[in-house]
TIROSE-851459 format. One record per residue (C-alpha): residue number from 1; x, y, z; residue in three letters. Coordinates in steps of 0.05 Angstrom, whole numbers, plus 5000, padded with zeros to 4 digits. Layout:
residues N
<fifi n="NUM" xx="X" yy="Y" zz="Z" res="ala"/>
...
This chain:
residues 247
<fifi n="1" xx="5000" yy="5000" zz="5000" res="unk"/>
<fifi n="2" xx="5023" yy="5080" zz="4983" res="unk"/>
<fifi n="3" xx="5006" yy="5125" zz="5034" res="unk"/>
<fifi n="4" xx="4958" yy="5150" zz="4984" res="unk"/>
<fifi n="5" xx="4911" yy="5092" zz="4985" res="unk"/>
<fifi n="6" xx="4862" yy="5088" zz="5032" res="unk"/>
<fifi n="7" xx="4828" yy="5010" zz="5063" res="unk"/>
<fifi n="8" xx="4768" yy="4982" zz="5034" res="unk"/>
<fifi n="9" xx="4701" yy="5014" zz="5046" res="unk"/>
<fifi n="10" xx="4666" yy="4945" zz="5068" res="unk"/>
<fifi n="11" xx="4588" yy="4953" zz="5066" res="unk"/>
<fifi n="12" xx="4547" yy="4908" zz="5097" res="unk"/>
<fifi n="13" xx="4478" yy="4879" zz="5077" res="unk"/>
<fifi n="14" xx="4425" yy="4883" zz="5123" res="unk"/>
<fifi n="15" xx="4412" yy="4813" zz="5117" res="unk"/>
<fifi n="16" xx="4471" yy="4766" zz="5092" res="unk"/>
<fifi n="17" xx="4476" yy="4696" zz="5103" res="unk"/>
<fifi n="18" xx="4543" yy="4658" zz="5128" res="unk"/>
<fifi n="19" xx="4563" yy="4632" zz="5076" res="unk"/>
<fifi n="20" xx="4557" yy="4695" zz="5038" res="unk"/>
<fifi n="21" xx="4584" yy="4744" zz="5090" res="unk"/>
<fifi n="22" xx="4652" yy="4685" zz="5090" res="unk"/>
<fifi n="23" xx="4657" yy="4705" zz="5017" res="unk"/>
<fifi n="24" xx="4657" yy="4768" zz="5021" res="unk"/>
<fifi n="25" xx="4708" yy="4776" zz="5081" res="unk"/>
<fifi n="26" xx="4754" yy="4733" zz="5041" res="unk"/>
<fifi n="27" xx="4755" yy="4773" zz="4981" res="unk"/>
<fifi n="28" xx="4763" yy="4833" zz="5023" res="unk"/>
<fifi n="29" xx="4830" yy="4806" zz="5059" res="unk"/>
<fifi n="30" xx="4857" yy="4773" zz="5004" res="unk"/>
<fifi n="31" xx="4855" yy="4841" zz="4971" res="unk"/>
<fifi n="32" xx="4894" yy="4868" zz="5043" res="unk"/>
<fifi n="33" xx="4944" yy="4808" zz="5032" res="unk"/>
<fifi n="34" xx="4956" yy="4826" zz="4963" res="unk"/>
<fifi n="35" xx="4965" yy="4903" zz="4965" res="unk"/>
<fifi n="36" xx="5008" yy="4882" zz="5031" res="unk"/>
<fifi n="37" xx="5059" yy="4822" zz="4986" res="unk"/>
<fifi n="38" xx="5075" yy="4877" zz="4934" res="unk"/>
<fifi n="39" xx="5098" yy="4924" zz="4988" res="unk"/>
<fifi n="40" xx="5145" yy="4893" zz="5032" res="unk"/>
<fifi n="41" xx="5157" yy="4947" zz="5072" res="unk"/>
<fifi n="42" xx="5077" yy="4953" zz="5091" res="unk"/>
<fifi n="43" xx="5083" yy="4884" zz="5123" res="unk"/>
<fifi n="44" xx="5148" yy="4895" zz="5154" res="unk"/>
<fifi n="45" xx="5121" yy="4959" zz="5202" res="unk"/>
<fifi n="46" xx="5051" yy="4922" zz="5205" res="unk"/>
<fifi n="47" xx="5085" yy="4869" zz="5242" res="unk"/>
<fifi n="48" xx="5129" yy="4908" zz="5286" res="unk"/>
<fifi n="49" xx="5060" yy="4948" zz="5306" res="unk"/>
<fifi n="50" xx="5030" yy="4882" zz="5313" res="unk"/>
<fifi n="51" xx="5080" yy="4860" zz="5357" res="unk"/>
<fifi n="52" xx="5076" yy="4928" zz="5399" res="unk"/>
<fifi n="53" xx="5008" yy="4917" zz="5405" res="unk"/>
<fifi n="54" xx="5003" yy="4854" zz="5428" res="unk"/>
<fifi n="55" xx="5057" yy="4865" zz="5479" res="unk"/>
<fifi n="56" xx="5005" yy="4905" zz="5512" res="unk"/>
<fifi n="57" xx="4959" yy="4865" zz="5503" res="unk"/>
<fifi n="58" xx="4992" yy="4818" zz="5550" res="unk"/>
<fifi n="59" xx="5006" yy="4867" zz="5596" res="unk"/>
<fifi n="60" xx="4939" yy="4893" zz="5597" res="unk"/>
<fifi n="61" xx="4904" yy="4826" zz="5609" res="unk"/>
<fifi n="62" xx="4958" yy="4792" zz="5641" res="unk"/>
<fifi n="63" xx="4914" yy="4753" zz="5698" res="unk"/>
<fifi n="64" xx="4868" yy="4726" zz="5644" res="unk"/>
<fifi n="65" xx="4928" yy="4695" zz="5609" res="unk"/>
<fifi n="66" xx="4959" yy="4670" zz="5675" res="unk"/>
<fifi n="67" xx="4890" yy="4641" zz="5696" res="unk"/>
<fifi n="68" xx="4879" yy="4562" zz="5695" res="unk"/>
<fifi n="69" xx="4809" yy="4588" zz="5673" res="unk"/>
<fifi n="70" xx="4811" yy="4631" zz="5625" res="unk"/>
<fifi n="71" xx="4885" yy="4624" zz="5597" res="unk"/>
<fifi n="72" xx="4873" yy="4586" zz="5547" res="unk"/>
<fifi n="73" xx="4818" yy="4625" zz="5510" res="unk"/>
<fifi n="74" xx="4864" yy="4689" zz="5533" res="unk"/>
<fifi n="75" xx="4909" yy="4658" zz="5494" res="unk"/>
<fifi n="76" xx="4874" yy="4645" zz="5427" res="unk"/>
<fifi n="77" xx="4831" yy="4706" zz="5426" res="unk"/>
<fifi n="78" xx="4890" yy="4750" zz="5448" res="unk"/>
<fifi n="79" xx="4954" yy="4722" zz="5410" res="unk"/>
<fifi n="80" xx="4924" yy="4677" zz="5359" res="unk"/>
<fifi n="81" xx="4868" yy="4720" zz="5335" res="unk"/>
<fifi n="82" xx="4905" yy="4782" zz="5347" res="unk"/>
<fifi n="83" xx="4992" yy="4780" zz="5342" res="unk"/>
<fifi n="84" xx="5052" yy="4796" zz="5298" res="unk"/>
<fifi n="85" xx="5034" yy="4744" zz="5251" res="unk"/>
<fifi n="86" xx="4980" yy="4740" zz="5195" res="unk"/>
<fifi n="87" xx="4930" yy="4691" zz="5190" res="unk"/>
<fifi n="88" xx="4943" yy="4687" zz="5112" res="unk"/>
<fifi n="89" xx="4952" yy="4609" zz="5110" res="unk"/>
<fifi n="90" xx="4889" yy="4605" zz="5144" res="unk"/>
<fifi n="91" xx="4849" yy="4653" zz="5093" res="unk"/>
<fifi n="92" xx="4881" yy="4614" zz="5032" res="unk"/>
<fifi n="93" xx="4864" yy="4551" zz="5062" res="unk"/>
<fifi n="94" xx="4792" yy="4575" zz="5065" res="unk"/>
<fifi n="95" xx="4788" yy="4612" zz="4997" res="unk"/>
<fifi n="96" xx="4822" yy="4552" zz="4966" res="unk"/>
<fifi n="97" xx="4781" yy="4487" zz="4983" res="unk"/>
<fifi n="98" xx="4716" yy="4532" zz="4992" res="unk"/>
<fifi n="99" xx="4670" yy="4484" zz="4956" res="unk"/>
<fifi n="100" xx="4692" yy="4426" zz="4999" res="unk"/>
<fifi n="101" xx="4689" yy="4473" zz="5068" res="unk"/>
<fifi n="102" xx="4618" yy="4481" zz="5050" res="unk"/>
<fifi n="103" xx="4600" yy="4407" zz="5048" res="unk"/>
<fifi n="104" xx="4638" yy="4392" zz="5108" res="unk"/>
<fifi n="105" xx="4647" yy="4437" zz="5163" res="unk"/>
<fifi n="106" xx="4576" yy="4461" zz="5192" res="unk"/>
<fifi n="107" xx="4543" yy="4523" zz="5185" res="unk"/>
<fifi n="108" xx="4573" yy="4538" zz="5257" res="unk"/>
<fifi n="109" xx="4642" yy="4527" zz="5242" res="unk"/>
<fifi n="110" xx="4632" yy="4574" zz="5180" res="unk"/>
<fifi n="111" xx="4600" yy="4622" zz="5227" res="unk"/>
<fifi n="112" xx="4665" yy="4624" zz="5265" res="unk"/>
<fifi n="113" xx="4708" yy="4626" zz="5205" res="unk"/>
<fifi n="114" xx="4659" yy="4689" zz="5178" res="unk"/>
<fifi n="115" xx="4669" yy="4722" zz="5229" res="unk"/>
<fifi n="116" xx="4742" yy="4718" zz="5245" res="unk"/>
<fifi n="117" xx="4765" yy="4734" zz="5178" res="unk"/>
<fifi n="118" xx="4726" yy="4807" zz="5185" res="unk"/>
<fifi n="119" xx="4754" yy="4812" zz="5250" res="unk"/>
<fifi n="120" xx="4814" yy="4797" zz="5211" res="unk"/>
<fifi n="121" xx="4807" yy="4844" zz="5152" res="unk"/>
<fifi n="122" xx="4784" yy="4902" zz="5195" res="unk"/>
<fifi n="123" xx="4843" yy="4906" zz="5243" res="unk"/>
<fifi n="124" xx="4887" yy="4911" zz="5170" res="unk"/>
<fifi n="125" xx="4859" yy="4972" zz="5158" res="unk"/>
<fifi n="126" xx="4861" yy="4998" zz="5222" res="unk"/>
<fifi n="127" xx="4931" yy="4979" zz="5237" res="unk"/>
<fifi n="128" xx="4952" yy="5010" zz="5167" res="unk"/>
<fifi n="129" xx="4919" yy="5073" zz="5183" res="unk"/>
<fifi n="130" xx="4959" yy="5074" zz="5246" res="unk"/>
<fifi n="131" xx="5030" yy="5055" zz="5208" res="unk"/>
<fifi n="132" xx="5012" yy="5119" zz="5161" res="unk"/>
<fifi n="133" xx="5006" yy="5159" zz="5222" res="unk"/>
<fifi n="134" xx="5062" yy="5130" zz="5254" res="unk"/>
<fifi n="135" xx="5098" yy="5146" zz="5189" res="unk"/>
<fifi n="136" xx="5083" yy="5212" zz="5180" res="unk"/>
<fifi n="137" xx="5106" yy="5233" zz="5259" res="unk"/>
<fifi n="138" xx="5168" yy="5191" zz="5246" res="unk"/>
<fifi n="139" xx="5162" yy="5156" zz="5298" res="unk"/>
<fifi n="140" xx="5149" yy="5084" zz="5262" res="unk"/>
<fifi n="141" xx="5229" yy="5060" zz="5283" res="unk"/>
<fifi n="142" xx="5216" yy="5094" zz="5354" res="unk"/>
<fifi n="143" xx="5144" yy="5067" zz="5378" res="unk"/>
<fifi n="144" xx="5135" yy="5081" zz="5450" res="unk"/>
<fifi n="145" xx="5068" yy="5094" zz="5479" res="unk"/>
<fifi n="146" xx="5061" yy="5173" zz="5471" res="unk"/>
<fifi n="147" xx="5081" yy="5157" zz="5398" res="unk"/>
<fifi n="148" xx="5033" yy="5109" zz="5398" res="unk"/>
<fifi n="149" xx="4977" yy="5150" zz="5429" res="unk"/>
<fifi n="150" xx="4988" yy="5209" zz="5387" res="unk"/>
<fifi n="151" xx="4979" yy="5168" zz="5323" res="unk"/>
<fifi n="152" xx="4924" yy="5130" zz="5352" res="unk"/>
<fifi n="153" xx="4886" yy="5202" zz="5372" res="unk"/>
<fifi n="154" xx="4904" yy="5219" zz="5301" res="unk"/>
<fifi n="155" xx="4874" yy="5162" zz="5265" res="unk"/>
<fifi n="156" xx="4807" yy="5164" zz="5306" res="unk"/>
<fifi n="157" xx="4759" yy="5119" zz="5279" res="unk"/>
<fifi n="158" xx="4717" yy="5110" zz="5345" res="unk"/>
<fifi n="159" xx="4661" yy="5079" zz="5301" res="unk"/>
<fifi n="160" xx="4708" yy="5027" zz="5268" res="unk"/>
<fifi n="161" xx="4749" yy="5006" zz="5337" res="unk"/>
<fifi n="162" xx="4680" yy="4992" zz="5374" res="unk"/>
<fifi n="163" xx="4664" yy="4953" zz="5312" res="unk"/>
<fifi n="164" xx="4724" yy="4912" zz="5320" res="unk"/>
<fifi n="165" xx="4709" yy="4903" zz="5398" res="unk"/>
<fifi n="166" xx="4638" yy="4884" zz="5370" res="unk"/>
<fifi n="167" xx="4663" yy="4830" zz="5330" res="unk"/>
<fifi n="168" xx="4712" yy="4792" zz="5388" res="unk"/>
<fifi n="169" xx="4650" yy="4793" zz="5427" res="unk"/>
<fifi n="170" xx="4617" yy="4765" zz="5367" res="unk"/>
<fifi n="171" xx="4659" yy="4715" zz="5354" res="unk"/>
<fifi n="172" xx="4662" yy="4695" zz="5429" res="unk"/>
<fifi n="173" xx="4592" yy="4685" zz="5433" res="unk"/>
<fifi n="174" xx="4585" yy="4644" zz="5377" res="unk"/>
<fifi n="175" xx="4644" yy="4595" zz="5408" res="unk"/>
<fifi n="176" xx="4610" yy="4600" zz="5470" res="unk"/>
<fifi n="177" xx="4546" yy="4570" zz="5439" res="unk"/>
<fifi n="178" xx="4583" yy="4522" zz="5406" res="unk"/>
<fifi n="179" xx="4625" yy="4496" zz="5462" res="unk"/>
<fifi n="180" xx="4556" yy="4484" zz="5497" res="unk"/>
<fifi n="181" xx="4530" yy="4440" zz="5449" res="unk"/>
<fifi n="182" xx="4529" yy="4369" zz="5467" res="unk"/>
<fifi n="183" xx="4547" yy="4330" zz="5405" res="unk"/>
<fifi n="184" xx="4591" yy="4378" zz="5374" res="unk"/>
<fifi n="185" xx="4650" yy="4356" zz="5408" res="unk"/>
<fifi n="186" xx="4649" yy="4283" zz="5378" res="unk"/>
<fifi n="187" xx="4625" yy="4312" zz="5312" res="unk"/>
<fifi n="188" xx="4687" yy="4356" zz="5305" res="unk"/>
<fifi n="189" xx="4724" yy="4286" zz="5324" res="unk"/>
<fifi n="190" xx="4691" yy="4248" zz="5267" res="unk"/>
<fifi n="191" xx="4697" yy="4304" zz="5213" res="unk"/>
<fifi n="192" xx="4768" yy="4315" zz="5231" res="unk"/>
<fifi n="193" xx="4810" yy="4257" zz="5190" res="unk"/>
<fifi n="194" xx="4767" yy="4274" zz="5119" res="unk"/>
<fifi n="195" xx="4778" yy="4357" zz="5132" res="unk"/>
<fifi n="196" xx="4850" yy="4341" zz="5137" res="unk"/>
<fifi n="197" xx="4851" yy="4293" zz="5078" res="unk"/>
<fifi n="198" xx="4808" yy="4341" zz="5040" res="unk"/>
<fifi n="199" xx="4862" yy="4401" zz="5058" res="unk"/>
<fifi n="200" xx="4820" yy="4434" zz="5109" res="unk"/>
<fifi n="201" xx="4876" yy="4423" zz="5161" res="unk"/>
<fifi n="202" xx="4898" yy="4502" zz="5181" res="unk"/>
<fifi n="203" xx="4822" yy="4525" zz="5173" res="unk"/>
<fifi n="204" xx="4786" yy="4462" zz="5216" res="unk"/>
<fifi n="205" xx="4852" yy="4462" zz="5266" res="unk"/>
<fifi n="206" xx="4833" yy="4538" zz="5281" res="unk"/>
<fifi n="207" xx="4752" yy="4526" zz="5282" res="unk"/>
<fifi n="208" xx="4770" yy="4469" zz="5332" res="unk"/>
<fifi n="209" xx="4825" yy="4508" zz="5377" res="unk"/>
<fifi n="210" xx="4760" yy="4559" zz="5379" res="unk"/>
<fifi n="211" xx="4714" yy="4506" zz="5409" res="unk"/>
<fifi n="212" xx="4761" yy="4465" zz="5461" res="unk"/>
<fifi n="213" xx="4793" yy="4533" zz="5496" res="unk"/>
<fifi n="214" xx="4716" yy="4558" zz="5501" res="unk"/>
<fifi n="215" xx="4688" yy="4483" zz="5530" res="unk"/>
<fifi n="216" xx="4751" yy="4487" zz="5577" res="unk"/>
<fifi n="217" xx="4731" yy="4559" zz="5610" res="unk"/>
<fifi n="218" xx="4660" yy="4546" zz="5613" res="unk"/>
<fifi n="219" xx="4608" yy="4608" zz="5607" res="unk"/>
<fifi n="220" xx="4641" yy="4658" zz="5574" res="unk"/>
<fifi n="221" xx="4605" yy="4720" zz="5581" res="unk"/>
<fifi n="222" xx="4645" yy="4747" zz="5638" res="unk"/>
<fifi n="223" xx="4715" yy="4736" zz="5604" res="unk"/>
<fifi n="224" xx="4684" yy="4781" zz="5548" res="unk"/>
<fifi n="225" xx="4659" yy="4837" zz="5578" res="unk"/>
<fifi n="226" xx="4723" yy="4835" zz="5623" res="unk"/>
<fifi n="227" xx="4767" yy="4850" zz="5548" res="unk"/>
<fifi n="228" xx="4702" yy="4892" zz="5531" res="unk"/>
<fifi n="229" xx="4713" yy="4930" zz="5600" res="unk"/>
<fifi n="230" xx="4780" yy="4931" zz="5596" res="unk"/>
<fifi n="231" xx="4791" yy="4955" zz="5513" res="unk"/>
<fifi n="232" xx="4729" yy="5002" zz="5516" res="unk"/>
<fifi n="233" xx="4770" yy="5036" zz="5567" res="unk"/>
<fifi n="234" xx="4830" yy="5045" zz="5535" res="unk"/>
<fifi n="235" xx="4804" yy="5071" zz="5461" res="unk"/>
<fifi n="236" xx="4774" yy="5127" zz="5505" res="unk"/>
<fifi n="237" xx="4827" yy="5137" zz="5541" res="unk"/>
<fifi n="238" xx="4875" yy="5141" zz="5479" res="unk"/>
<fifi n="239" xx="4819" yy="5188" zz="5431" res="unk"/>
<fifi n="240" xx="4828" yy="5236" zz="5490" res="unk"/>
<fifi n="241" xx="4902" yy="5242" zz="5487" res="unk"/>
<fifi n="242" xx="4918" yy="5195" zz="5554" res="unk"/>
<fifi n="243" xx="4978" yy="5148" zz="5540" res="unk"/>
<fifi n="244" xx="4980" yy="5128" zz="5619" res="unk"/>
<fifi n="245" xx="4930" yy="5064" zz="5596" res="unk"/>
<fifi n="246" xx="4990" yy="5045" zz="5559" res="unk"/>
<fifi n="247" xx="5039" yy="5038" zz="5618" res="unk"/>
């Protein structure tokens, strides 16, 4: 990406089923991924503001990660869904074997994969907004928190950022549904040899990390709003020109 362009507008239809909403977020990433491979430098400062944020992410919710209950799904929804990697194996898994993802994963597990992948393609944008900002200050080699701050209260996009908060609860819920269903647990079990076989392997391994960290902490509506709490905080915080919730 030039500092010219700006991310994808991404309308949404009022009503829009999974399987269409799944296609949609994967044509709107893969065009991230590809504007991001033909500028190498792009992916270079998006990771090392990746790994800056997740750093404080882990400071931040550092007893949810250390807890024997909620570690686990600290640990996927914090570093897995959000860290200084990409998820682009992942997204070409899914845009590559689409056809057979449809006949064998269920609509749930295409829920989940829906709605991580906008989660996905949304913090792209936001995170190249911020390296532009970053950029411009000159502060992209130097990132500290007032840098940070500065370019966050520059960037804005209050609407977008409780979007993205939005769609981690989202997604949590739907795990949490899923984690509480009886026979999806053996299900995942007996579908899991053919997905592999059928080249499903980074996509169902992902769909089934989702499910056994939720089953393992149980009701997970107060682990959400905890991050909810927690995140809503900060974004305020950091629109007002406070770096302190950074420390």
């Amino acid at each position: 990406m030039t500092q010219q362009q700006q991310p994808f507008d991404d309308p949404q239809p009022d009503e829009e089923s999974t399987l269409a909403r799944l296609y949609r977020q994967l044509n709107r990433v893969a065009a991230l991924r590809e504007q991001m491979r033909t500028h190498p430098q792009d992916q270079q400062d998006r990771d090392a503001l990746r790994q800056w944020q997740a750093d404080r992410l882990g400071r931040t919710h550092r007893d949810l990660l250390e807890s024997k209950r909620y570690g686990p799904a600290a640990q996927f929804f914090l570093t897995d869904l959000y860290g200084p990697g990409d998820c682009a194996r992942r997204d070409a898994d899914v845009m590559r074997v689409m056809p057979t993802a449809e006949r064998l994963l269920p609509e749930s597990g295409l829920k989940v994969l829906a709605q991580a992948i906008e989660l996905d393609a949304l913090s792209e944008e936001l995170d190249y907004l911020m390296v532009v900002a970053l950029r411009r200050s000159g502060s992209m080699a130097r990132l500290n928190a007032k840098a940070y701050a500065l370019a966050y209260q520059e960037v804005g996009e209050e609407g977008r950022r409780r979007h993205q908060l939005q769609l981690v609860n989202e997604l949590g819920m739907t795990l949490d549904r899923l984690a509480r269903k009886p026979l999806l647990g053996a299900t995942l079990k007996l579908i899991s040899g053919p997905a592999h076989l059928a080249g499903l392997g980074e996509l169902f391994t992902f769909v089934e990390r989702g499910y056994r960290v939720c089953h393992h902490m149980g009701r997970a509506n107060e682990f959400l709003e905890t991050i909810a709490n927690r995140e809503t905080a900060i974004m305020q915080a950091l629109l007002a020109g406070d770096n302190t919730v950074l420390d």
